[in-house]
N, C-alpha and C positions, 0 to 999 in steps of 0.2 A: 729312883732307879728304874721303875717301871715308864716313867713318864722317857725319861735320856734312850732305853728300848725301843718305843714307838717310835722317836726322833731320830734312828739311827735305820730303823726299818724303813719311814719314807725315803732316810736319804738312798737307802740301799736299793727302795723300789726304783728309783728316780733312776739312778745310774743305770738300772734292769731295763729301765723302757730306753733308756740316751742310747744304751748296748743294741738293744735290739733294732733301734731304728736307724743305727749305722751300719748293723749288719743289713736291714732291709735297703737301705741307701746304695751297698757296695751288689748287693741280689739284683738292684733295680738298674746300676751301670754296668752289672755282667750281662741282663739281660738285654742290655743296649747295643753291648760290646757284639752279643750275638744276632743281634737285628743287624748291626752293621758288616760284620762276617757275611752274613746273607747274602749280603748287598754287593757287596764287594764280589762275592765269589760270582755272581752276574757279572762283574766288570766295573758294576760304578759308572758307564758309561766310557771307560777304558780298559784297555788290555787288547791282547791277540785275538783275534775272531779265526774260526778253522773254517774253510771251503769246504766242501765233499761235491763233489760231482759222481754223475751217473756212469756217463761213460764219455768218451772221448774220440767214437768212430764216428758218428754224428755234424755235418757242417753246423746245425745248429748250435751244438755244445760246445766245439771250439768257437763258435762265434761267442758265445754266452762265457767260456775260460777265459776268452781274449777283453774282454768286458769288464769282469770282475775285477780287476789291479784298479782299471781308470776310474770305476765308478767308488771301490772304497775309498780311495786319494778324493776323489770330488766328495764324499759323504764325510769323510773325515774320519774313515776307517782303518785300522793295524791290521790290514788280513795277512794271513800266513798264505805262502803258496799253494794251490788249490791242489786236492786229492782227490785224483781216479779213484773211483767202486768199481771199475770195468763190467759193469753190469752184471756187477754177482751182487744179492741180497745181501750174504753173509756176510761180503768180504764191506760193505758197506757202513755193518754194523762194528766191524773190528777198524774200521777206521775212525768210526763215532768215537771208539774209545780208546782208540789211540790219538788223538785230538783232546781226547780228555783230561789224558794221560800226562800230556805234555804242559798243562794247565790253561787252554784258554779260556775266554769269559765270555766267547760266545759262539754258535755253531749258524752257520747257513748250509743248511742239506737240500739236497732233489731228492727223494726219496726212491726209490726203486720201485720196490712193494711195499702199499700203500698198508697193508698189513702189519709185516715183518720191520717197518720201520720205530714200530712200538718199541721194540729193545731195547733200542738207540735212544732212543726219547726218554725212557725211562733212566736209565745213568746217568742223562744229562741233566734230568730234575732232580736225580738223587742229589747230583754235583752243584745245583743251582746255578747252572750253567744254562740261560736261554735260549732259545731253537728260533730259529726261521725256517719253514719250507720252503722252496720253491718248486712250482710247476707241479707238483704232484702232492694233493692233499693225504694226511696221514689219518686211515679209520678211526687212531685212538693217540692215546699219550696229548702231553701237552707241548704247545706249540705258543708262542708270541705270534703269529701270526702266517697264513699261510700268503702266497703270490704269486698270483695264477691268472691267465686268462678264463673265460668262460668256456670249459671243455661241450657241454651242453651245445653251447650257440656255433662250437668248431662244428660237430654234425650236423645238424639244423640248416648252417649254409652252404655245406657241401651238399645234401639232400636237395635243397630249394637252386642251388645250381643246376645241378644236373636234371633234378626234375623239370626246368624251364627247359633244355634243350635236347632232353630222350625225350618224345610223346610215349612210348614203350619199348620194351625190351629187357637187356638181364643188363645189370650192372653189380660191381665189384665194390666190396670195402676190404681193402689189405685192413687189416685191424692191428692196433697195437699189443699191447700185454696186458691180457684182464686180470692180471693183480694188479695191474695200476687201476686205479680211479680213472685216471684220463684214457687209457681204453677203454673201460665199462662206460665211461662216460658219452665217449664219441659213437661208439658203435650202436650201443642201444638209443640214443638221438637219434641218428641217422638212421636206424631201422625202422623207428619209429614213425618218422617224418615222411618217408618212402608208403610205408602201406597207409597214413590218413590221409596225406595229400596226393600221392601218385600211384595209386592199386594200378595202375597197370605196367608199371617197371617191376620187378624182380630182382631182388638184390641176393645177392650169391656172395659167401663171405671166408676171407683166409684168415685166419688167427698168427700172424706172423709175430710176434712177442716180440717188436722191434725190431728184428733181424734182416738184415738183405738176404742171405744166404737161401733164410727158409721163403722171405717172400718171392726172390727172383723162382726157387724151387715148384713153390703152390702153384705160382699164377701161371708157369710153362703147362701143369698139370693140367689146370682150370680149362686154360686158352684150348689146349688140346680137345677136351670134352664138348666146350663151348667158343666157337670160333664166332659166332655171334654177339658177342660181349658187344655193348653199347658206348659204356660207362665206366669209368672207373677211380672210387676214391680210397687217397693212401693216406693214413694216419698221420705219418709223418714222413714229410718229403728228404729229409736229412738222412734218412734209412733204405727210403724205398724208391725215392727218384730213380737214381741209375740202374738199379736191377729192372725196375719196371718199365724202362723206358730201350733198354739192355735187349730183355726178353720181348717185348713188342716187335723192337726190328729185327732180331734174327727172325720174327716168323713173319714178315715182309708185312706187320699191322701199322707200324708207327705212320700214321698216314698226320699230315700237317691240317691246322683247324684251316677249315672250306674246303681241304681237299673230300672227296667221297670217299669212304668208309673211315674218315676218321674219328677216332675212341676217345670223346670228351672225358676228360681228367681235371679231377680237383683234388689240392695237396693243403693239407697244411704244416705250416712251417715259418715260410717266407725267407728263405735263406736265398741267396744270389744265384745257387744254381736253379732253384725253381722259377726265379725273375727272370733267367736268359731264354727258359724253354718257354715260359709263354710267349715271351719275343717272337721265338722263332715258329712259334703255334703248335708246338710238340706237347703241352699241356694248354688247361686252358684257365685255371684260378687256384691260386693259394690262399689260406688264410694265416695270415701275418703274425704270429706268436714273438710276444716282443722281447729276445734276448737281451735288451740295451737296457729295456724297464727292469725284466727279472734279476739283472746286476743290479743294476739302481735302486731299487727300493727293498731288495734283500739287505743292503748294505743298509738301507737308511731303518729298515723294521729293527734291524740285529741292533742297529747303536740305540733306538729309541728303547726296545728290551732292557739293555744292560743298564739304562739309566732308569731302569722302574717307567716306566711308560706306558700306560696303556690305551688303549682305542675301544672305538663304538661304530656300531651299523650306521650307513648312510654313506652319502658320498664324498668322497675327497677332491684336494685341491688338483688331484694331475689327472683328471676325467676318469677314473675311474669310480667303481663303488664297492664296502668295506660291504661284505653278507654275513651271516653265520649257517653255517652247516648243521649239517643235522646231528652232530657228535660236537655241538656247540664250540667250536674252534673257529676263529674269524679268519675271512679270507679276502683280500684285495683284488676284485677281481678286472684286472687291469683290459684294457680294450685291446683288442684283435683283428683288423680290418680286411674284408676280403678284399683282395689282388686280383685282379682282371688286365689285359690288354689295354685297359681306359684309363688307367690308373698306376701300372708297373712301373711308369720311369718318374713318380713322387719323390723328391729327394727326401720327405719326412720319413718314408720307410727306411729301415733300421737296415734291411735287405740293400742299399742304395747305399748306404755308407761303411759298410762292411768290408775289412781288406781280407 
């Protein structure tokens, strides 16, 4: 009897361990089940991708909207039609999440404030829903990748412009929004660059937060106090072209490049309307921010995300090169060529194909 007890306890253990290692079997394909949920809720490499755009008063940005359809069709992307933030932070962040809402698997954002875009970022990792920026680096949250030109080298060239052709005098920087990144970015460059290499310019500065309204407003103020002005660089020529070009000639300054007292200008941007005015010598250099690239490779970052993809520092195949940031997010930092008179009717420029 006792011996038939033990014989009936191994069989009982045996069955105890075959039980448990089907329940650990069924544990190990729920946890599989849930690796691939994951995955999926990224996209899998398919699904809707949501647009967010900044705003839409900008020739830039509609160049950069009118973009985005051709360049997801050529990446092989399902984008949804793109959504205005109209240049509110907040209204931004309720679009992140209504984009969320609606289920896609992937987000391509310009960020506003480079801050405030944490939010957004955050419900999108809650949702395993991966991010691409573009144009405007995010201080926190996680990102698949940012794509961006070099904001730094945007001021740096406009400085080493204008510093070759002021020997001295006051010059202007309209500045963008210093919650973005690429305001803080440009302006302290350019300030920078101005007192080591040209201490005897002076640069005088408007804080216009992208706006025409307040920059054409400043720089009537400015021009009044200092009629003298030299110089002057605008952040972004998609905003502050016309106001500043606007307000020069009603105070009878818009004087053409070689005529006398004319006020060297450098933009960046590279939109068509900045290409006609150095034509015509009403400015005298942009620098070429590539809305063709920012569509194309936003599109192509967000599909390599959704398929689990990641990248490394160093250079890539379309002349650019991948950095890492000081809040360790990687950023592609695509090339930006300055525009001169020598070089404005390049049919490569993106400015030059642009309807």
């Amino acid at each position: 009897m006792a011996g038939r007890n033990v014989r009936n306890t191994r069989i009982a253990s045996r069955a105890v361990r075959a039980a448990a290692a089907a329940a650990c079997a069924t544990l190990v394909l729920a946890a599989c089940g849930s690796t691939k949920d994951s995955v999926s809720s990224g996209g899998g490499g398919t699904g809707k991708v949501g647009v967010i755009l900044p705003l839409l008063t900008s020739p830039f940005w509609q160049s950069y909207n009118d973009y985005v359809p051709k360049m997801a069709k050529s990446e092989g992307v399902d984008a949804l039609k793109t959504v205005n933030s109209n240049s509110d932070p907040s209204q931004q962040i309720t679009d992140i999440n209504n984009q969320l809402n609606q289920g896609v698997k992937g987000l391509v954002v310009a960020p506003l404030d480079s801050a405030a875009i944490a939010a957004g970022l955050d419900q999108a990792e809650r949702k395993g829903v991966p991010v691409v920026a573009v144009d405007v680096a995010p201080e926190k949250g996680k990102v698949a990748m940012v794509v961006r030109a070099n904001n730094v080298a945007y001021g740096e060239k406009a400085c080493e412009y204008l510093g070759k052709q002021i020997p001295s005098g006051k010059v202007v920087q309209i500045m963008g929004d210093l919650a973005s990144v690429n305001g803080r970015e440009r302006s302290e460059a350019f300030r920078t660059c101005v007192q080591k290499n040209y201490p005897k310019l002076k640069v005088l500065e408007i804080p216009a937060k992208w706006e025409s309204d307040t920059a054409a407003s400043k720089l009537d103020t400015l021009l009044n106090a200092n009629p003298d002005i030299k110089g002057i660089y605008m952040q972004a020529g998609g905003v502050y072209l016309a106001p500043t070009l606007q307000t020069l000639k009603s105070k009878g300054m818009l004087k053409k490049a070689g005529q006398a007292g004319h006020i060297a200008i450098v933009s960046n941007d590279g939109i068509p309307q900045e290409f006609d005015a150095i034509r015509k010598g009403e400015i005298d250099a942009t620098v070429s921010q590539p809305a063709d690239a920012y569509a194309k490779y936003g599109m192509y970052y967000i599909k390599a995300a959704m398929q689990g993809k990641t990248f490394k520092t160093g250079p890539t195949d379309h002349d650019s090169e991948i950095v890492k940031l000081p809040s360790g997010i990687l950023e592609d930092q695509l090339p930006a060529p300055l525009v001169t008179k020598d070089n404005v009717d390049d049919p490569k420029l993106w400015g030059n194909t642009a309807k």
